[in-house]
VEXPA-296175 format. One record per residue (C-alpha): residue number from 1; residue in one letter; chain; x negated, y negated, z. Coordinates in steps of 0.05 Angstrom, whole numbers, plus 5000, padded with zeros to 4 digits. Each point is the difference from the previous one (the first is absolute). Last residue first. Layout:
+-----+--------+--------+------+-------+------+
! num ! residu ! chaine ! east ! north !   up !
+-----+--------+--------+------+-------+------+
! NUM !      a !      A !    X !     Y !    Z !
...
+-----+--------+--------+------+-------+------+
***
This chain:
+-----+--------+--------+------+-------+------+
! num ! residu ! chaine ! east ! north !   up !
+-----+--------+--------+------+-------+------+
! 317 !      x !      A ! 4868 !  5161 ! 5730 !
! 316 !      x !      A ! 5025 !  5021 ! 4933 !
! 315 !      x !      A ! 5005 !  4947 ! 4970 !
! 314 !      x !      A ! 4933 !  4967 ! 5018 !
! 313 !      x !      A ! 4965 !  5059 ! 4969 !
! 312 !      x !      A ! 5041 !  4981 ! 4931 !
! 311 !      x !      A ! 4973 !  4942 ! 5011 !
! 310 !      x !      A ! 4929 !  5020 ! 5015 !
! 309 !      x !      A ! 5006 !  5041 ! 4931 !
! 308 !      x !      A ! 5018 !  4939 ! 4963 !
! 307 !      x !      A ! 4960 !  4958 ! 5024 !
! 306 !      x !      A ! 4949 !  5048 ! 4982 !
! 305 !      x !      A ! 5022 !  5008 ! 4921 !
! 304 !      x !      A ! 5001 !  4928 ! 4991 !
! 303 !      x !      A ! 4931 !  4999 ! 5026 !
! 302 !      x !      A ! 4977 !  5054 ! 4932 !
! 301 !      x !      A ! 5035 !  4965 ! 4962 !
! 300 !      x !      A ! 4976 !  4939 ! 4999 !
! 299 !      x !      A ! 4924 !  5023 ! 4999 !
! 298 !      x !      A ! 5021 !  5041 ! 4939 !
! 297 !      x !      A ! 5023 !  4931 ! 4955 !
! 296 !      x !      A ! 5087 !  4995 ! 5021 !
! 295 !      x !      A ! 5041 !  4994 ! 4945 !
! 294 !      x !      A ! 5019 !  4932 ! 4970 !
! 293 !      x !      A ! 5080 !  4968 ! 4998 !
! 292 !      x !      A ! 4998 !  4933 ! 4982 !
! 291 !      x !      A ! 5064 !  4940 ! 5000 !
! 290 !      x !      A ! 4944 !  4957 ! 5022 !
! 289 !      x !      A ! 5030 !  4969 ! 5061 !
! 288 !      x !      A ! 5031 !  5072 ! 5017 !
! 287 !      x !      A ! 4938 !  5030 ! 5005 !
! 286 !      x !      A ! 5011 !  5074 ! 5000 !
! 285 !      x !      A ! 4947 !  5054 ! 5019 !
! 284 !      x !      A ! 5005 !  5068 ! 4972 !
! 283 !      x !      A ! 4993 !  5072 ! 5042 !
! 282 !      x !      A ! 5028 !  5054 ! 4959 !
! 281 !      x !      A ! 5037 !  5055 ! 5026 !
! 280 !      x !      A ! 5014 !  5064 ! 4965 !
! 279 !      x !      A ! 5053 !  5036 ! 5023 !
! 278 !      x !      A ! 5012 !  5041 ! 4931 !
! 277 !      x !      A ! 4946 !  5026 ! 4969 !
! 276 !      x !      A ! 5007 !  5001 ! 4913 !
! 275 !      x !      A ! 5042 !  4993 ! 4949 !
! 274 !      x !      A ! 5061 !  5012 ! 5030 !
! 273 !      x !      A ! 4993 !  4944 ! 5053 !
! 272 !      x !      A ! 5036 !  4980 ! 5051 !
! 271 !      x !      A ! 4992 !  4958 ! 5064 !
! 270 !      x !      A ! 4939 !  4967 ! 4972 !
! 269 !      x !      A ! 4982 !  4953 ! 5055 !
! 268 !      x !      A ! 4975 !  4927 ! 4996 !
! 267 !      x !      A ! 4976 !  4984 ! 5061 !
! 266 !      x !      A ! 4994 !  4916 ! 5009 !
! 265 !      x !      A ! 4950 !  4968 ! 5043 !
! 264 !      x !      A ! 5007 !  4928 ! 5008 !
! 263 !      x !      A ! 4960 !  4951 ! 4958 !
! 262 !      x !      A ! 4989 !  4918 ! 5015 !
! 261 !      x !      A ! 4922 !  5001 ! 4994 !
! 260 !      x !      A ! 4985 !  4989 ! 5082 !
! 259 !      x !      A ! 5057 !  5067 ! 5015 !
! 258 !      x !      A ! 5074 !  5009 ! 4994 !
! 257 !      x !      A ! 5021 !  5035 ! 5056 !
! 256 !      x !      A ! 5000 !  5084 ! 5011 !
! 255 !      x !      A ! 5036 !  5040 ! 5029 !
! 254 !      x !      A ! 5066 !  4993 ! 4965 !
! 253 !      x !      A ! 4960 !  5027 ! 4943 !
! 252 !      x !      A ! 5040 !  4975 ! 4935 !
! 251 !      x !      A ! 5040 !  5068 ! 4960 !
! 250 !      x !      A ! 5003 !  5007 ! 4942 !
! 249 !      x !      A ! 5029 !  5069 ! 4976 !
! 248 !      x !      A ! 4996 !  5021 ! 4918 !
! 247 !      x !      A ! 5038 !  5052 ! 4968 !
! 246 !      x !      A ! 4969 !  5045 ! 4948 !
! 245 !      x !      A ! 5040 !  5037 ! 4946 !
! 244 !      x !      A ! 5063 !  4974 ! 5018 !
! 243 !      x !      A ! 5068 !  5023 ! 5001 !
! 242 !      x !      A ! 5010 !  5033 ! 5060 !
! 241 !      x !      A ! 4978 !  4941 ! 5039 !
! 240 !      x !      A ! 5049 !  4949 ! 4985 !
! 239 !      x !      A ! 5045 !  5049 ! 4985 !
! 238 !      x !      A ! 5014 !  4999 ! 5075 !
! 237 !      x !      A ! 5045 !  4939 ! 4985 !
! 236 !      x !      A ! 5012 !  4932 ! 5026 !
! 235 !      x !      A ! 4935 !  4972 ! 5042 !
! 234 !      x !      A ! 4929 !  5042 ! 4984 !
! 233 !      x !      A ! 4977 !  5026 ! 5065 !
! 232 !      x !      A ! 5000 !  5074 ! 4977 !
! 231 !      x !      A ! 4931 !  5011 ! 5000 !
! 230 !      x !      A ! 4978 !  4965 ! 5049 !
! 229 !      x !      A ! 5008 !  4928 ! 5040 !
! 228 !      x !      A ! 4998 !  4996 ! 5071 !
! 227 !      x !      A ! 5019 !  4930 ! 5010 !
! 226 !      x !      A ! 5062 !  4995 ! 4960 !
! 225 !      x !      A ! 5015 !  5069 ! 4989 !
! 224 !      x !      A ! 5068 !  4996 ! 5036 !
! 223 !      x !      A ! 5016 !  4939 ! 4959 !
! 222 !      x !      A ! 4994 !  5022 ! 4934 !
! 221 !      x !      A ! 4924 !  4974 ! 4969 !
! 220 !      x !      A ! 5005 !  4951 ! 4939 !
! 219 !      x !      A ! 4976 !  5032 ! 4935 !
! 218 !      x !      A ! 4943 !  4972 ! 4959 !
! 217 !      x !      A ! 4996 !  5033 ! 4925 !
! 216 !      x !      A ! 4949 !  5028 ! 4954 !
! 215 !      x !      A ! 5019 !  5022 ! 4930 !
! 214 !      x !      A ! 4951 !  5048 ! 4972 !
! 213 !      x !      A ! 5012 !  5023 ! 4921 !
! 212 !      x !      A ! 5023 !  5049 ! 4957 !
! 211 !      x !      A ! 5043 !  4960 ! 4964 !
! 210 !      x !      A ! 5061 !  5045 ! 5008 !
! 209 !      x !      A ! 4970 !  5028 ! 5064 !
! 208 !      x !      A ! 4999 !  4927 ! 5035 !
! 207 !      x !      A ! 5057 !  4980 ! 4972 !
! 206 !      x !      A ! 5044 !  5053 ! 5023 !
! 205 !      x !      A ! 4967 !  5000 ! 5075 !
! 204 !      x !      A ! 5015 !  4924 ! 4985 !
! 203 !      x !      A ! 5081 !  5013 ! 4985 !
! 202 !      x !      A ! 5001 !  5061 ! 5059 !
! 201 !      x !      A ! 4970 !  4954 ! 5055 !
! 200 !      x !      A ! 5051 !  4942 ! 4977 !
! 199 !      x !      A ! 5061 !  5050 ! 4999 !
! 198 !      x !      A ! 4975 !  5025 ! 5077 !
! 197 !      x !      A ! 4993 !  4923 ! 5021 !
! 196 !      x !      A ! 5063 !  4980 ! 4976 !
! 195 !      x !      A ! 5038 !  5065 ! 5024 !
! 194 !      x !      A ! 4979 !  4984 ! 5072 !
! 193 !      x !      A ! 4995 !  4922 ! 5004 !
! 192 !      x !      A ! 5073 !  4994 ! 4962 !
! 191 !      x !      A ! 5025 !  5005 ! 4929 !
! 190 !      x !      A ! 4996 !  4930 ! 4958 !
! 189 !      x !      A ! 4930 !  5011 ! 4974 !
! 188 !      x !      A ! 4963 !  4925 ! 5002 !
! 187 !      x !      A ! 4976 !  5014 ! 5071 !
! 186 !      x !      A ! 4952 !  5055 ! 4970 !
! 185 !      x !      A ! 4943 !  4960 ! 4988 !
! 184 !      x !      A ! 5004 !  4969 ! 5082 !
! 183 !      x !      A ! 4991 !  5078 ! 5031 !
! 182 !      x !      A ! 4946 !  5024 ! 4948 !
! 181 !      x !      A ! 4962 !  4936 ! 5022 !
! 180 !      x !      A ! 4955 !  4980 ! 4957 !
! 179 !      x !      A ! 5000 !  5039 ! 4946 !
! 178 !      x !      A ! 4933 !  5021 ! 4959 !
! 177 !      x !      A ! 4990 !  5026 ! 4934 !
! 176 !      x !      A ! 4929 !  5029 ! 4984 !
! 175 !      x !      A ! 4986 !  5000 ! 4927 !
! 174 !      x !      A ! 4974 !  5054 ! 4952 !
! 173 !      x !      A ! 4941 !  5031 ! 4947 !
! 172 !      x !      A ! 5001 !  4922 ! 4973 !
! 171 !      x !      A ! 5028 !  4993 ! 4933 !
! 170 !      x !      A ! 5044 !  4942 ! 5018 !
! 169 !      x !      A ! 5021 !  5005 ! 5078 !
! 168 !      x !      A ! 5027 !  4931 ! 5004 !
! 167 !      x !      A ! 5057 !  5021 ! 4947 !
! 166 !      x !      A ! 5009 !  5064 ! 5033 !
! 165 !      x !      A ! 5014 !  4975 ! 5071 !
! 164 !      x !      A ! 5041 !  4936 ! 4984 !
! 163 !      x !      A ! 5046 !  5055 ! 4951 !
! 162 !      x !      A ! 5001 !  5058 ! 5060 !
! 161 !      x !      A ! 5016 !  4940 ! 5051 !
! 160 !      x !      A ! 5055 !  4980 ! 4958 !
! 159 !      x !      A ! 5031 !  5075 ! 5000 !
! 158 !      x !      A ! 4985 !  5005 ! 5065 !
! 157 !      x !      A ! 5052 !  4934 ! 5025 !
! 156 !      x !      A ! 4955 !  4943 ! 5019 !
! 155 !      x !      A ! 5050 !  4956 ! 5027 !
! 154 !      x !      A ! 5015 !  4928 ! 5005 !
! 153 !      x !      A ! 4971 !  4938 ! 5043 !
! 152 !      x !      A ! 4955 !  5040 ! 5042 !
! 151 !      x !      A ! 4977 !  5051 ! 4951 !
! 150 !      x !      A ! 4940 !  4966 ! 4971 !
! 149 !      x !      A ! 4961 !  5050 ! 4961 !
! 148 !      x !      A ! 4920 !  4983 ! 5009 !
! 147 !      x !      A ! 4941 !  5017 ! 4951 !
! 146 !      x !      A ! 4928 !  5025 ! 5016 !
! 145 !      x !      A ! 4963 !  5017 ! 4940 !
! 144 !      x !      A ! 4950 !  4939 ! 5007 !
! 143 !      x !      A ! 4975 !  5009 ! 5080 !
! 142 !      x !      A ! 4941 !  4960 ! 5007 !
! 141 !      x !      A ! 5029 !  4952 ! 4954 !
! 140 !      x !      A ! 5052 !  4979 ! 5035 !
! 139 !      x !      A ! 4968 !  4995 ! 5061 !
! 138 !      x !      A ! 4955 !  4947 ! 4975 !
! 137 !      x !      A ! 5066 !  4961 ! 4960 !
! 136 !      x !      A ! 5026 !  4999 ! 5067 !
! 135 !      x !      A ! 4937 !  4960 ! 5036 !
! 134 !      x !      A ! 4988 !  4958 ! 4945 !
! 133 !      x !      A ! 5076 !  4986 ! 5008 !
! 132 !      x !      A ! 4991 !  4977 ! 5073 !
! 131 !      x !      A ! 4946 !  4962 ! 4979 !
! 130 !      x !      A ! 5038 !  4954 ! 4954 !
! 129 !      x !      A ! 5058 !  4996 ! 5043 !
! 128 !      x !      A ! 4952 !  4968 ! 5055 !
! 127 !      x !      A ! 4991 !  5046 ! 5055 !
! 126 !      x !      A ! 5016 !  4972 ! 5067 !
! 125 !      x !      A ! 5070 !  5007 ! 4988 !
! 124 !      x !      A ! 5012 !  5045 ! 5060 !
! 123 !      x !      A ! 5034 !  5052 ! 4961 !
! 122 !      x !      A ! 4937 !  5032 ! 4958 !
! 121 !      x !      A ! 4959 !  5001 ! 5069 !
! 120 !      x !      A ! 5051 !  5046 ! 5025 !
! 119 !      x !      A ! 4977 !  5055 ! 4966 !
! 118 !      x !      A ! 4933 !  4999 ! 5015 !
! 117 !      x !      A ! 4950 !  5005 ! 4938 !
! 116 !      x !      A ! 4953 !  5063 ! 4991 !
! 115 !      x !      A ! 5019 !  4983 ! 4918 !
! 114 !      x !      A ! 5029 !  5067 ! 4987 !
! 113 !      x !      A ! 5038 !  5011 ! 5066 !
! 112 !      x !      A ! 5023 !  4931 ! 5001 !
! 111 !      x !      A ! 5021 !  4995 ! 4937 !
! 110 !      x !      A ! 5042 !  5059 ! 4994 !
! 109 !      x !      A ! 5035 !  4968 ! 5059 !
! 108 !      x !      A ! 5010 !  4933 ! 4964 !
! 107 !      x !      A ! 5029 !  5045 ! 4938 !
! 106 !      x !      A ! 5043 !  5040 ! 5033 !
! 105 !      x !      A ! 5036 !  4942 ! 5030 !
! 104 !      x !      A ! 5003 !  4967 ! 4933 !
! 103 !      x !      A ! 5035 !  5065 ! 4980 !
! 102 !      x !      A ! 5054 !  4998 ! 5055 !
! 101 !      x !      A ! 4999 !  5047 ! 5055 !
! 100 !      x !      A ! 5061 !  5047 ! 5012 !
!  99 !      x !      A ! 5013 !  5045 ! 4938 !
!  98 !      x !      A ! 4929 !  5001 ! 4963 !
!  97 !      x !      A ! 4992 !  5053 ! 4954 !
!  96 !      x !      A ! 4927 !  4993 ! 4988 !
!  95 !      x !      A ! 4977 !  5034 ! 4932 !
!  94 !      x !      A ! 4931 !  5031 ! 4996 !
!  93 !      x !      A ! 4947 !  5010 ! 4936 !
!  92 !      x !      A ! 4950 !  5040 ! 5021 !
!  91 !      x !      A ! 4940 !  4992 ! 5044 !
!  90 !      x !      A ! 5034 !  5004 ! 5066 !
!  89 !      x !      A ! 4979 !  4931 ! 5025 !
!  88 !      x !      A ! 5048 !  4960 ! 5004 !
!  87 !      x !      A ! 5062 !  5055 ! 5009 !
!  86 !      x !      A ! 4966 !  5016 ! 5054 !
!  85 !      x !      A ! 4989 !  4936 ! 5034 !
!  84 !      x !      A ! 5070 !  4989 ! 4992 !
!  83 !      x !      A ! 5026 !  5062 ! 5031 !
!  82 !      x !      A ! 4944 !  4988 ! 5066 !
!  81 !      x !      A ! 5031 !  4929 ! 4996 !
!  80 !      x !      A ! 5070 !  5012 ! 5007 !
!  79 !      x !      A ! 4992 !  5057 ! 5047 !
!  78 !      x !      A ! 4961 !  4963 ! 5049 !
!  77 !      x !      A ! 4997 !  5033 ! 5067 !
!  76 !      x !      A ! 5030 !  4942 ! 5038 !
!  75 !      x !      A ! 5075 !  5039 ! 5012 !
!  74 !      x !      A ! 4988 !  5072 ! 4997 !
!  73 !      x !      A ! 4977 !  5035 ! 4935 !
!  72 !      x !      A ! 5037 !  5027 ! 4940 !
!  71 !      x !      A ! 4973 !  5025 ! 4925 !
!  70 !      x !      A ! 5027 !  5045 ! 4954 !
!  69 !      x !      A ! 4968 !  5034 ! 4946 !
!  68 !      x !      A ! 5051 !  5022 ! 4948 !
!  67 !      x !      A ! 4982 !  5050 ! 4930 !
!  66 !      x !      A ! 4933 !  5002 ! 4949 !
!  65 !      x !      A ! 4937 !  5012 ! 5045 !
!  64 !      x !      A ! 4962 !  4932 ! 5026 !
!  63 !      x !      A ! 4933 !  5013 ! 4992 !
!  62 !      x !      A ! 4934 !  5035 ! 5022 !
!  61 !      x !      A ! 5029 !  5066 ! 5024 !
!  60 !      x !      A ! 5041 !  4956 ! 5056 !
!  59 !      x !      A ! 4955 !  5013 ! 5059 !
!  58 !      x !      A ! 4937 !  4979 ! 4958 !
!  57 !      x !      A ! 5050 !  4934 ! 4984 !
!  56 !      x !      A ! 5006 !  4985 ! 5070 !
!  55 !      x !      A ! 4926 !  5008 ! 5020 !
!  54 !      x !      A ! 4978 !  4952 ! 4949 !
!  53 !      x !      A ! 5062 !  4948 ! 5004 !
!  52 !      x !      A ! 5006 !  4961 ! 4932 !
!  51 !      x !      A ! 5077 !  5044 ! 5002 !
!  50 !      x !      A ! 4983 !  5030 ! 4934 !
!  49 !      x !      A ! 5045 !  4998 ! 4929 !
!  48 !      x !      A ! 4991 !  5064 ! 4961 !
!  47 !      x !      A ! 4947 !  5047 ! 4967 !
!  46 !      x !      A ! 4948 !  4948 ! 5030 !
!  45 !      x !      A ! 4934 !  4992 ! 4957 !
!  44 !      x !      A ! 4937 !  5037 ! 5023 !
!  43 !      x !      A ! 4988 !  5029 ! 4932 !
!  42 !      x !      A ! 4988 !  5070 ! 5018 !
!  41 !      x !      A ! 5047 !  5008 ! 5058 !
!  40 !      x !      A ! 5055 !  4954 ! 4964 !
!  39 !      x !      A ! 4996 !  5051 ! 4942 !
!  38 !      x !      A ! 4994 !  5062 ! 5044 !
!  37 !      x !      A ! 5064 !  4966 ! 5034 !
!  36 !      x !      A ! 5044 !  4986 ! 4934 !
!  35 !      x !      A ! 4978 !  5075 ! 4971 !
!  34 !      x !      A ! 5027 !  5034 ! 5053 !
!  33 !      x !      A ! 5061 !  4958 ! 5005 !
!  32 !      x !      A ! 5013 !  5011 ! 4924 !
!  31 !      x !      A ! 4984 !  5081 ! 5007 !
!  30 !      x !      A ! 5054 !  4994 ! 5061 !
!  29 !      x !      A ! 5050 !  4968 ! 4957 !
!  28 !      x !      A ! 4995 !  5052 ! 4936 !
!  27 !      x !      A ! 4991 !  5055 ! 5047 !
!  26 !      x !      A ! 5071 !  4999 ! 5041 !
!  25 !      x !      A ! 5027 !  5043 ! 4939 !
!  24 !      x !      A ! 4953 !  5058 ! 5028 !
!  23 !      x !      A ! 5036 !  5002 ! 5060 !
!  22 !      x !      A ! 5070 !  5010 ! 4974 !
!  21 !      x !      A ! 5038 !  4941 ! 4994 !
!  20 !      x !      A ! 5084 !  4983 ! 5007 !
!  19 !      x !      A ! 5008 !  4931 ! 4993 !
!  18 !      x !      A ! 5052 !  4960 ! 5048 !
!  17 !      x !      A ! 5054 !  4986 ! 4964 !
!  16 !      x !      A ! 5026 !  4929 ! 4967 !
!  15 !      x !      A ! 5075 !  4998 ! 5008 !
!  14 !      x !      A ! 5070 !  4995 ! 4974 !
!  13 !      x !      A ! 5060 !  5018 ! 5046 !
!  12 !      x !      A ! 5015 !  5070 ! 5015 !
!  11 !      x !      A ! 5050 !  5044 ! 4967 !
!  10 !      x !      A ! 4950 !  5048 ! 4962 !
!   9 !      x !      A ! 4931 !  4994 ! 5032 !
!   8 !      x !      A ! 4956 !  4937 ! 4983 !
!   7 !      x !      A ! 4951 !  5013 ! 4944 !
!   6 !      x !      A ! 4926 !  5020 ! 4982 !
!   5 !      x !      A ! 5003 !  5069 ! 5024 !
!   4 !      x !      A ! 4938 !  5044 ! 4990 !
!   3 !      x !      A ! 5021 !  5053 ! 4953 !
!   2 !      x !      A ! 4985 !  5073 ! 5050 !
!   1 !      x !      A ! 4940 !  5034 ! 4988 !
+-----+--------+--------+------+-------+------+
***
């Protein structure tokens, strides 16, 4: 058999090669994933970070894989939160890149999903200081291994995020990293939209396989996809898609108001997925007061389902 080369070819610039493998070199990783889901089978703990979403994570293999999971929706759908929420209560350490909402922010809206307390009651002063920080400190510690990056005042270039990320990850199995938005962390590069956004996809598809771990990130929908959503609705570069292991549509129900307990329906659809069906949709219901996504209980379901087949009768009439 021929050496395996190891180096650049004569004349061309330095760098690292792809590795050359024959199948049976490829059993050292898959005996360790083997082994990582009998263990999680037979112990019931998570190989990896989880979305807190039943029916989501069975679609995902049970957890997060190692590599990019992005996340758009249309305009009310709740990105933000739904990222947020997840990185709360994944069950592993999780680092929130945030590039557009400052940590305090955060914070109140953490609060108000974990504490069942309205949002806006924390900026009408009716709470004494006192109470307020009852309130925070609650939240808090309902979600202890949750830590926040603040990129709106300077940047969180990857190598900083893969320093934040390992020194909150400790000797935990791994950590979910998530940016929010894709778009607003790469502003700090000084190329334009296009190469920004392809260099940033390339630097966390890096990180993510380097530390073998999830990263999670909300994209803003291009223009043409605004409505419709898809696949390839992610705005500045097809690699958007091409890159990731799952990628995540949500999308609010245009047919539907926000009901008696302040929710609107929400369809969360997995537009890829390469470890398992793709197209899945899955109903949730978002209330925006609460910062809370929840899925649907059977009953739910089952009359989202028929308005959504007597609209889809309506449309074609």
């Amino acid at each position: 058999m021929a050496k395996n080369p190891t180096q650049s070819p004569e004349g061309e610039s330095p760098f690292e090669l792809a590795r050359l493998l024959r199948l049976n070199q490829c059993l050292a990783d898959f005996d360790r994933d083997a082994s990582a889901a009998y263990e999680a089978k037979q112990t019931g703990q998570p190989r990896g970070p989880q979305s807190g979403f039943e029916a989501l994570d069975r679609a995902l293999g049970h957890a997060f894989a190692p590599g990019l999971h992005p996340i758009h929706g249309n305009a009310g759908a709740g990105k933000t939160a739904f990222a947020l929420q997840v990185a709360a209560r994944c069950g592993f350490p999780a680092l929130f890149v945030s590039c557009e909402m400052a940590p305090s922010e955060l914070l109140r809206r953490h609060t108000a999903r974990e504490t069942k307390t309205y949002l806006g009651r924390f900026k009408t002063g009716e709470f004494t200081p006192e109470a307020a920080r009852a309130l925070a400190l609650r939240a808090i510690e309902a979600s202890p291994l949750l830590a926040i990056l603040d990129a709106t005042q300077a940047p969180a270039t990857p190598n900083h995020i893969r320093h934040c990320a390992l020194a909150i990850k400790g000797e935990a199995k791994s950590v979910l990293v998530v940016i929010d938005s894709l778009q607003s962390w790469t502003d700090y590069l000084p190329t334009d939209e296009y190469e920004s956004i392809n260099t940033g996809i390339k630097d966390l598809r890096d990180l993510a396989l380097g530390m073998n771990i999830p990263i999670l990130f909300t994209s803003e929908r291009n223009r043409d996809s605004m409505k419709s959503g898809g696949l390839n609705a992610g705005a500045g570069s097809r690699k958007i898609e091409y890159g990731a292991e799952t990628l995540f549509d949500l999308e609010r129900d245009s047919e539907t108001l926000q009901d008696g307990a302040g929710e609107v329906g929400i369809t969360l659809k997995i537009a890829k997925n390469r470890h398992g069906a793709a197209g899945v949709e899955i109903p949730l219901k978002f209330n925006g007061a609460l910062q809370s996504f929840r899925e649907l209980d059977s009953m739910e379901a089952t009359e989202r389902a028929s308005q959504k087949v007597t609209t889809t009768q309506r449309g074609r009439r």
